[in-house]
N, C-alpha and C positions, 0 to 999 in steps of 0.2 A: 571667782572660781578657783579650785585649787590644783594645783598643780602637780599630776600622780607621779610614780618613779614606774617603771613598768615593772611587771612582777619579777621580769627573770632576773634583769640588773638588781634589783634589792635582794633578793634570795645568796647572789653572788657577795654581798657586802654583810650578811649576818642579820640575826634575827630581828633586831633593833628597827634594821631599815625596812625588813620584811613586814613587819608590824605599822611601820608608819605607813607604806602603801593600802596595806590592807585596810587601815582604819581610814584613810584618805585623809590624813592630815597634812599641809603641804610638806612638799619634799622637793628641794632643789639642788640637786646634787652637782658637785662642783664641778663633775666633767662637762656640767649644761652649754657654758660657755664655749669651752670647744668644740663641742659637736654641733652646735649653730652658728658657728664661726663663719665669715663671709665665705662664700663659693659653695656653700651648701643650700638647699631649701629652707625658706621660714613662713610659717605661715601669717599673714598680715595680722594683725596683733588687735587693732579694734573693731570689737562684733560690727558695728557700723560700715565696716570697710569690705567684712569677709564675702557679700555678696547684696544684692538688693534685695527690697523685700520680697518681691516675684519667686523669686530664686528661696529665701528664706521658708516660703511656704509650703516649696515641696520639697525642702530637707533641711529644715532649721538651724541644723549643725552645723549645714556645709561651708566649706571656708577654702577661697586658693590660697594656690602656692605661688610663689615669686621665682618663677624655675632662671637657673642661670647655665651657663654656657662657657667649658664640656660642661658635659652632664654628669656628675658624681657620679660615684657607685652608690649599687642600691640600698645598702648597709648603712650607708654614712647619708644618703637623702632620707631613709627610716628615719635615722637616730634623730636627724637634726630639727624635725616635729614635735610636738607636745600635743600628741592624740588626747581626745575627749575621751571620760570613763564612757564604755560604750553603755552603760546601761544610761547614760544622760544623751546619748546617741539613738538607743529607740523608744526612748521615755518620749522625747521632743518629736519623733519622724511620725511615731504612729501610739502615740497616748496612752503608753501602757503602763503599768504602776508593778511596784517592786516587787510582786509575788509571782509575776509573769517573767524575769529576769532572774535567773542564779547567777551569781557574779564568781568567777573565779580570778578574783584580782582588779586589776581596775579596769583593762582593755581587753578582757575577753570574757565569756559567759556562756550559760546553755538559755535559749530562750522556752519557756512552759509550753507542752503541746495542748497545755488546754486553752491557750491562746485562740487557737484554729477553733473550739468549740463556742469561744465568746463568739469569735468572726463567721462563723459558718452562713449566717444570712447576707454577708456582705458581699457583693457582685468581685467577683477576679481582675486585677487589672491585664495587662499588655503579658504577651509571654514571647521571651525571644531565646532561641538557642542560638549560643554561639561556635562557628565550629573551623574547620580550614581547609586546607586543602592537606596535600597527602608531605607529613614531615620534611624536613631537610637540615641537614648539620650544622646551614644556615640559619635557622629560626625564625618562625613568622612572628611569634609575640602574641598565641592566642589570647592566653590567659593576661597578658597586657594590656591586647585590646579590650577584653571584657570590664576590666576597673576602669581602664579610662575612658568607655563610655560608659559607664556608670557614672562617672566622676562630672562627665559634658551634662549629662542628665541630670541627676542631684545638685549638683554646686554648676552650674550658667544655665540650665535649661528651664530650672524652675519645676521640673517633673519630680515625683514619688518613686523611689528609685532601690529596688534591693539584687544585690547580687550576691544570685547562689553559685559558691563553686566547691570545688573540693578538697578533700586537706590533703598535703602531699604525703610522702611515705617519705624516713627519713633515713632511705637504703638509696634511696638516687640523690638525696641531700647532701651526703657526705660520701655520695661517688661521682657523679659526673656534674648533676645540676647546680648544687651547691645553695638551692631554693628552690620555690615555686609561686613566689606570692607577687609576679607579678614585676614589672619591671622599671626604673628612672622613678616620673614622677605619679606612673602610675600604679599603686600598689594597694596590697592589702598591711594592713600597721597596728602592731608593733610586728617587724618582720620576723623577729629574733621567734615572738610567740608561735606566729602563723606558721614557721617551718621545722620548729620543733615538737612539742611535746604537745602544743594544745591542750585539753582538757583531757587526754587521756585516755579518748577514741578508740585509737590504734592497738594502743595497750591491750586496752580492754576486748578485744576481738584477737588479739594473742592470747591472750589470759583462757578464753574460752575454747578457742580452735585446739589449744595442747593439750588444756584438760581432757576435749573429748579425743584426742590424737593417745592420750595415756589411758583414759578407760578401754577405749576400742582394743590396746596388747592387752592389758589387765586381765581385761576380759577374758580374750584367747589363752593369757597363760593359765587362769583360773578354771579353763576349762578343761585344761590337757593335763591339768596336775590334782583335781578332785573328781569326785563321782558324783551324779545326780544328784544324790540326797544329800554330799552334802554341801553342794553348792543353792538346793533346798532350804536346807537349816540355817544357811548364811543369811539367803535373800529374804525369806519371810521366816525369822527364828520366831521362838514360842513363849511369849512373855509373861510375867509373872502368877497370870489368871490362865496360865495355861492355854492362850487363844494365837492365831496366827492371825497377820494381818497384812496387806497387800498398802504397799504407799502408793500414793496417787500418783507417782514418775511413773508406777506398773502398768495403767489402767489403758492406755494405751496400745501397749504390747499385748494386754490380754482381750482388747479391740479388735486388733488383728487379728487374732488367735481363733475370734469367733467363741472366746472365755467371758467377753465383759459382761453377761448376766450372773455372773461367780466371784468377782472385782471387790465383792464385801465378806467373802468367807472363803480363803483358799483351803480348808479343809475339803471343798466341794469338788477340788479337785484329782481328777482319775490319776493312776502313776503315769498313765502316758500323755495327759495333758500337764502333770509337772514336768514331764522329760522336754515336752514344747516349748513351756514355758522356759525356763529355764535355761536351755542349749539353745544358744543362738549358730553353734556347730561354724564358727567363723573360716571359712577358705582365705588363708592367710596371704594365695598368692591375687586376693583382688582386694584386700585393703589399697586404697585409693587417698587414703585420708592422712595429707601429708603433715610434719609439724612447720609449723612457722617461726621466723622473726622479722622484726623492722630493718632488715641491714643488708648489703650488698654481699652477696660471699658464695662464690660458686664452687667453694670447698664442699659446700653443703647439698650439691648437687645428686649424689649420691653416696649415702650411709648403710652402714649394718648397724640395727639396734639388737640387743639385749644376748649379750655377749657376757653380763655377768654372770657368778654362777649363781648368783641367785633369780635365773631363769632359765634355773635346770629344771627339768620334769621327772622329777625320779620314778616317778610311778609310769611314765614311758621312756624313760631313758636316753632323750634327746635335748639339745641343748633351741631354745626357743627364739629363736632368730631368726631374722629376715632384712630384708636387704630393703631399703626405702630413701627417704629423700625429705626436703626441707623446699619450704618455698618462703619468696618475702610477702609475710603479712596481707600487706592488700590485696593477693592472689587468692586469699581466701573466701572460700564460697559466703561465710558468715560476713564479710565487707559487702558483697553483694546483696545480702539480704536486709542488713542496713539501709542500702539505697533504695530496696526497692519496698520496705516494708511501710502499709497505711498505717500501723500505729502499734499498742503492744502488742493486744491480741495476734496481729497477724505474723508480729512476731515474732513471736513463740511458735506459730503454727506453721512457721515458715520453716524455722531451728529446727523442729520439729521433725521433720522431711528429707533434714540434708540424710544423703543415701554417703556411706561411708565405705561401703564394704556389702561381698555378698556372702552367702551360704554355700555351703559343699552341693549343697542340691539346687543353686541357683538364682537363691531367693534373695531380693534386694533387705539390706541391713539399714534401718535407720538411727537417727538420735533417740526417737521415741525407742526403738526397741533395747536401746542403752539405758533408758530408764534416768538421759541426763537433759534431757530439754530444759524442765525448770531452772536447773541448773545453770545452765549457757545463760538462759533469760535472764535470769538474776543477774549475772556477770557485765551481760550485755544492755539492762535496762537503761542507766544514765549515760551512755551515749547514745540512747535513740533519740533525744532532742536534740537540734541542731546547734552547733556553735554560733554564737553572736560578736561580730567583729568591728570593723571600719576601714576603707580606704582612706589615702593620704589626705584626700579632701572631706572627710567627714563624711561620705554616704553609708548608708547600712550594708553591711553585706553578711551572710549567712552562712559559715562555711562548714560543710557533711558528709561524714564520708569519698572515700577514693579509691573506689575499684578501676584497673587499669581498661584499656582498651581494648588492648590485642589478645586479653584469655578472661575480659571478662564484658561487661556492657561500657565503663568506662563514662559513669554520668555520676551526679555528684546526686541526694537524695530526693525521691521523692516527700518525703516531708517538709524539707525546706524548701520545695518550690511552690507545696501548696500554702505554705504559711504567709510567705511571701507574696501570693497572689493576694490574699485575705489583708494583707499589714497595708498593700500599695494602693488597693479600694483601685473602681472601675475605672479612671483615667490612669495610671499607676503602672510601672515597668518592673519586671521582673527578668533580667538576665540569667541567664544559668549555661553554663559551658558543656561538651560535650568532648571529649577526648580524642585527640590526634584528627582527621580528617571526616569530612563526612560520608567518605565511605565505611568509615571505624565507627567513633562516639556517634557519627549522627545520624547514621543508620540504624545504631542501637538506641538513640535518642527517640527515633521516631516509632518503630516494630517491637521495641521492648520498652523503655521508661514510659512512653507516650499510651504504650498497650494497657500500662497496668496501672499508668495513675488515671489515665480518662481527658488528659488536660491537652487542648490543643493549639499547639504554637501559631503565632500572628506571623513570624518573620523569624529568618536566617541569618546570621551574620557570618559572614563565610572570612576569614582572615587570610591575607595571601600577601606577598612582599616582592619585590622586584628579581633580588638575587635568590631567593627560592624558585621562582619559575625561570631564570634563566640557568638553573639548574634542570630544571624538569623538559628543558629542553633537546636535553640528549645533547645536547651539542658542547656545553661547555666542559671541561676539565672537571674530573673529581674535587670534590671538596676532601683535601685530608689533614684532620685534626692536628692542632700545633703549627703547621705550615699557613705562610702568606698565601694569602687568594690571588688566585691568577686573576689578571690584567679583565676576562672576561666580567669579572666580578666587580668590579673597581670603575672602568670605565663604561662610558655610554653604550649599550649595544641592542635598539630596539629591534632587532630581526631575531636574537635568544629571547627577547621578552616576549616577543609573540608568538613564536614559536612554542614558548615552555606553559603560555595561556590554554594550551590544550587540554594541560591536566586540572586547571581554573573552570573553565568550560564544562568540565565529567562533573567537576560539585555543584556548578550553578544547576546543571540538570536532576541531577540527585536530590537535591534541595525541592526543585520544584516540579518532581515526579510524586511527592509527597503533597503536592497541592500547597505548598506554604511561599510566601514570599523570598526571595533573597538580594542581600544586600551585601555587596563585596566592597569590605573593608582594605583598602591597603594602609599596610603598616609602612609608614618610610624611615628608610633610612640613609643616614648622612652617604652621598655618593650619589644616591636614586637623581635621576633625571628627570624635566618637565615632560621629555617629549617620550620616555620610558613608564612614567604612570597616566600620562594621553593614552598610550598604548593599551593599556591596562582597563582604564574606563571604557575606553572605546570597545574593545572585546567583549566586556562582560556585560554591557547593555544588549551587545548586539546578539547575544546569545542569553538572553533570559533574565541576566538581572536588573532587578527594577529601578534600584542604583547602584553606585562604584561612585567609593568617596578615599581620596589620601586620607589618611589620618596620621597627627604628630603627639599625640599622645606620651609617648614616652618620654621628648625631651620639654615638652608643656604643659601636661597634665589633661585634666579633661579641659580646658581651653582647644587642646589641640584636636578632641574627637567631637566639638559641637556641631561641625557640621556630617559626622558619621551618626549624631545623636537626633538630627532636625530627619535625615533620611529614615533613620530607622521609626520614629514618632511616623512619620508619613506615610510608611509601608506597612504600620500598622493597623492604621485608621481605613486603610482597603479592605472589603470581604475576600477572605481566606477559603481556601476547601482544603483540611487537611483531610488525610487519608491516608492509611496502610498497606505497605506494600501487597501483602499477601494475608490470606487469611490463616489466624495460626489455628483455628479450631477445627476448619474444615480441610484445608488441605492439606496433600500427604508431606512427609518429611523432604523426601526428595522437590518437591517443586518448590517450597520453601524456599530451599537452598539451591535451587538452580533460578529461580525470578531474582535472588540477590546478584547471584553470579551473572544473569543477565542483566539486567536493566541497572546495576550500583556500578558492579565492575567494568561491566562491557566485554563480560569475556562471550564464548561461545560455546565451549561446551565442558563438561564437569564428568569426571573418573572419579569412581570411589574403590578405596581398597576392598581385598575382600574383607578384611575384619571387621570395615567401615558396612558393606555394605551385610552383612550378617547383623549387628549390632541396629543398622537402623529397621530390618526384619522384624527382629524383636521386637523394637519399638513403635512398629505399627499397630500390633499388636493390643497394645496398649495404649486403652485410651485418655487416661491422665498423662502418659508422656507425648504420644502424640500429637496433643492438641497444645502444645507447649511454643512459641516464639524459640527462634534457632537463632543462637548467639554465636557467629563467625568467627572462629582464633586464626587469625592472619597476622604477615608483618603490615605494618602500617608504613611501611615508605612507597609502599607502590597500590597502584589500584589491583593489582594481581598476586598471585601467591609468590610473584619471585622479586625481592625486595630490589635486584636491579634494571629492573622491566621500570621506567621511571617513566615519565608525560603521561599518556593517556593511551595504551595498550589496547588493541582490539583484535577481536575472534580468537582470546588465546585461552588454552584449556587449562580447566581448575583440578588442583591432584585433590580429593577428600582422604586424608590419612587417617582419622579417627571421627568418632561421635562419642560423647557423654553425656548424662543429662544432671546438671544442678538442680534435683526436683527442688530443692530449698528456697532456691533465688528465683525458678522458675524458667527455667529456657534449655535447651540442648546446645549444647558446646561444640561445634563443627571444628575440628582442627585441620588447617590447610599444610600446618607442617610445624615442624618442630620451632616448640615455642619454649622460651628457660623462662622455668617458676620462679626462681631466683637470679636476679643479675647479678656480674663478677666486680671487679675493681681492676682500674687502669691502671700505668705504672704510675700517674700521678693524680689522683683520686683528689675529689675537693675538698676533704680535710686536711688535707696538708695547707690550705688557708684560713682554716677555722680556729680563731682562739680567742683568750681573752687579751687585750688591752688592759695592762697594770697600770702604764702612765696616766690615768684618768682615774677618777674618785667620783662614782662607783668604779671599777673596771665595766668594761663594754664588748660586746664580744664582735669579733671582726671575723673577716671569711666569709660570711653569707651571700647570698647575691640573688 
């Protein structure tokens, strides 16, 4: 078998080596040695050794790690692997031949959505979300836990095993997080790949959010600096045979319009239904439609654009300006529609929809009526297939899309979970994570993702960790960043652990107010106590979960979550009654948003501004918006709208300060209070460990984590 160089380390050494990766000729590059220098992970070296047959047959690939003790960084346990080309990673899991696999180098790829149309007769396997309780500056390790029981399951369990998760944004990468694939010897590999550029996702949904962010002024300036006809003569000019013709981006518009029986000859059109056509008459102060990028920078929080003078209006005499804003990337409605779309067709049809802006007279502006849908969709096509990856121990994992939590639904895509149900066949696990708490992702998990793909989850895996709930106990000392943990933190103290179990308790109910099983993961960490995660198990049985398992995952690998992976096989193999909170078709907006507020939060009663409640008026109104799933913008530290209200809050009232509706992605936007599009940078932001290593050949990039 041969041995790849991972794309980004060859890129960094010149074309030469680039070209050797690519072609996959062996490549062993001299820094090998070092970076698998003892006190790092190495994967046991004879296929014979990597796992038993049992285990071989439900993930061919899979192979442990030799984990040692401390536990490296997570940069340097990546590097010191020789990951399998993944397309020899889903070739062997689930039998697929090379026209189903795009390779973009040798460890990562898009996998064929027509895969799903071979598979569409083959029965789903197991479907588990994973999700947590309500953040802390401590870290529970969701997305930890999620590889490393992937990892118990694929490599010791003998099970069919895919884990879908999400790609990070690489504005918290190089601010606070520093990564996101996962953590020690649980991860997703090569890391370097997973937290940067990937295959181009991200890009690609900037690339189209600014184009339609630069038609949407274009447009307005185009309107207030020409006249009718001849903004007429532009749109459909008059071509050589003397004929006018209408492109098919128009037909749309002229749908609307109640024009499309006219869609093949705009001759047929009256002077007042070109003035229709034509004037979108854009009210400048309800452009909504921010631009984006990938990066941290609260500089960009608010802008004045088109201050040059070549966005003067001479023929009105004013300078064409407005005052707007930037948001990062995955904030964009088009990230969401990624996750939530069945396949091209929808979307395009989704693109389609996004509302950007409205009219002087009040009328919702779409992408269609920009005449740029096609457009986006082209932009947007090769990132609708999902990325194709690996964990440290060889299991498949899926990784798409990353809309955030708290301002959008915060679930990674529906396509990679349905593919991955089809790839694992009917005994067969399907992971997929859910963002921040289950009052956050896994609420959105279940009343929005779960709404629109139709698929419903066997089991829960709720993550939670000793020194986070003895946070949530209101009792211990603030956590503050750079500072030593107080003593609370450090020593044995089960009366904060059960104590801070209250806000443990709100997700095991949450969880299974949905009808679904749940199984409380604890993550441990060095310090945790026997008689501090006793406590722990003991709570979360006794209050609804079906198990509460330690898990050591991080510094073992999936060895350490086999017995979180035997629980969750068990809790799936129970009949299930999933079910929806609320009905989104038939009920009104407000009770929506007050059953969340009840029975998720545990608050009591819900105030809406006026502008809130004027806005959902309207939207009763209407019945494509009101029959829509209501997407909560909340902080995600607390189950309530006030991020220091920490454990499990009761009877406390909700402030509603706005309503939106993302017709695109499909859900209304409920804002509980001011939420930033874009985050800032700390005075020591995680690039400042980000670089390359020159003492090595290839260079290797360090910082990551």
């Amino acid at each position: 078998q041969a041995d790849f160089l991972p794309l980004s380390r060859a890129l960094s050494c010149g074309a030469k080596m680039w070209r050797a990766a690519r072609s996959g000729r062996r490549f062993l590059p001299a820094a090998a040695a070092a970076v698998a220098a003892p006190g790092f992970a190495c994967y046991e070296q004879r296929r014979a050794s990597r796992c038993d047959a049992a285990v071989r047959g439900g993930c061919p690939t899979a192979r442990h790690v030799k984990p040692v003790s401390p536990t490296p960084s997570d940069i340097d346990i990546s590097q010191s692997v020789q990951p399998l080309p993944v397309k020899q990673v889903f070739q062997q899991a689930f039998g697929l031949t090379d026209e189903d696999i795009f390779p973009y180098g040798p460890y990562k790829g898009k996998l064929s959505l027509q895969v799903y149309e071979k598979l569409k007769g083959q029965p789903d396997g197991h479907y588990v979300v994973v999700v947590g309780i309500n953040p802390t500056p401590l870290g529970e390790g969701k997305s930890t836990t999620t590889i490393g029981l992937s990892q118990a399951l694929g490599a010791h369990l003998g099970q069919k095993v895919v884990t879908c998760i999400r790609q990070p944004s690489m504005g918290p990468t190089f601010g606070t997080k520093g990564g996101a694939a996962g953590g020690g010897y649980s991860q997703c590999v090569p890391m370097e790949e997973f937290n940067l550029h990937m295959t181009g996702d991200i890009h690609a949904i900037t690339a189209a959010h600014n184009l339609f962010a630069a038609a949407i002024d274009t447009r307005w300036y185009h309107e207030n600096t020409s006249t009718v006809e001849g903004m007429w003569k532009r749109l459909c000019p008059v071509d050589k045979k003397g004929k006018r013709s209408f492109e098919p981006s128009m037909y749309a518009r002229l749908e609307k319009l109640g024009l499309g029986h006219k869609k093949h000859d705009p001759d047929l059109l009256t002077e007042a239904e070109i003035e229709k056509f034509v004037k979108l008459d854009i009210d400048p102060d309800t452009i909504t439609w921010r631009r984006v990028t990938d990066c941290n920078d609260k500089y960009l929080r608010k802008v004045t654009i088109g201050k040059s003078p070549s966005e003067f209006s001479k023929r009105q005499g004013v300078q064409l300006c407005r005052e707007s804003a930037f948001a990062i990337t995955v904030s964009s409605e088009i990230m969401a529609i990624l996750a939530l779309a069945a396949d091209l067709k929808d979307l395009r049809a989704r693109l389609g929809r996004m509302i950007c802006c409205y009219s002087k007279a009040g009328e919702p502006l779409t992408a269609d009526d920009f005449g740029i849908t096609g457009a986006l969709t082209v932009l947007m096509m090769e990132a609708l297939p999902p990325n194709t990856m690996q964990t440290l121990e060889g299991t498949p994992a899926l990784v798409h899309a990353g809309p955030f939590a708290n301002i959008a639904h915060g679930n990674s895509s529906i396509i990679a979970d349905k593919l991955g149900l089809k790839l694992v066949g009917k005994d067969g696990y399907v992971l997929t994570e859910a963002g921040f708490g289950a009052d956050m992702g896994g609420e959105k998990f279940f009343n929005i993702k779960s709404y629109y793909s139709g698929l419903k989850p066997d089991c829960a895996v709720i993550v939670c960790s000793v020194r986070a709930l003895k946070l949530h106990s209101c009792e211990a000392p603030k956590v503050v960043a750079g500072q030593a943990l107080s003593k609370e933190y450090t020593e044995e103290n089960v009366a904060l652990v059960e104590k801070g179990c209250a806000n443990l308790i709100s997700h095991i109910e949450n969880v299974r107010k949905h009808g679904v099983h749940a199984v409380v993961a604890i993550n441990r960490f060095a310090g945790d106590t026997d008689a501090e995660l006793a406590a722990i198990k003991r709570i979360a049985k006794e209050n609804g979960a079906r198990d509460a398992v330690v898990a050591e995952h991080f510094s073992k690998g999936g060895a350490g979550a086999v017995d979180l992976g035997k629980a969750v096989m068990a809790a799936c193999q129970a009949p299930s009654d999933f079910k929806l909170l609320y009905d989104a078709k038939k009920d009104p907006i407000k009770t929506k948003i007050e059953t969340i507020v009840r029975e998720v939060y545990g608050g009591g009663a819900v105030e809406y501004s006026e502008q809130a409640a004027k806005t959902i008026a309207v939207y009763e109104k209407d019945p494509a918006i009101r029959s829509l799933p209501v997407c909560m913008s909340k902080t995600q530290y607390s189950l309530s709208d006030d991020a220091n209200k920490l454990g499990a809050p009761r009877g406390f009232t909700v402030n509603v300060k706005d309503i939106y509706v993302s017709a695109g992605a499909g859900f209304m936007v409920v804002s509980l209070g001011a939420i930033n599009f874009i985050p800032g940078l700390a005075v020591k932001p995680a690039y400042y460990k980000i670089d390359l290593d020159f003492s090595t050949d290839p260079p290797r990039i360090v910082g990551l984590s």
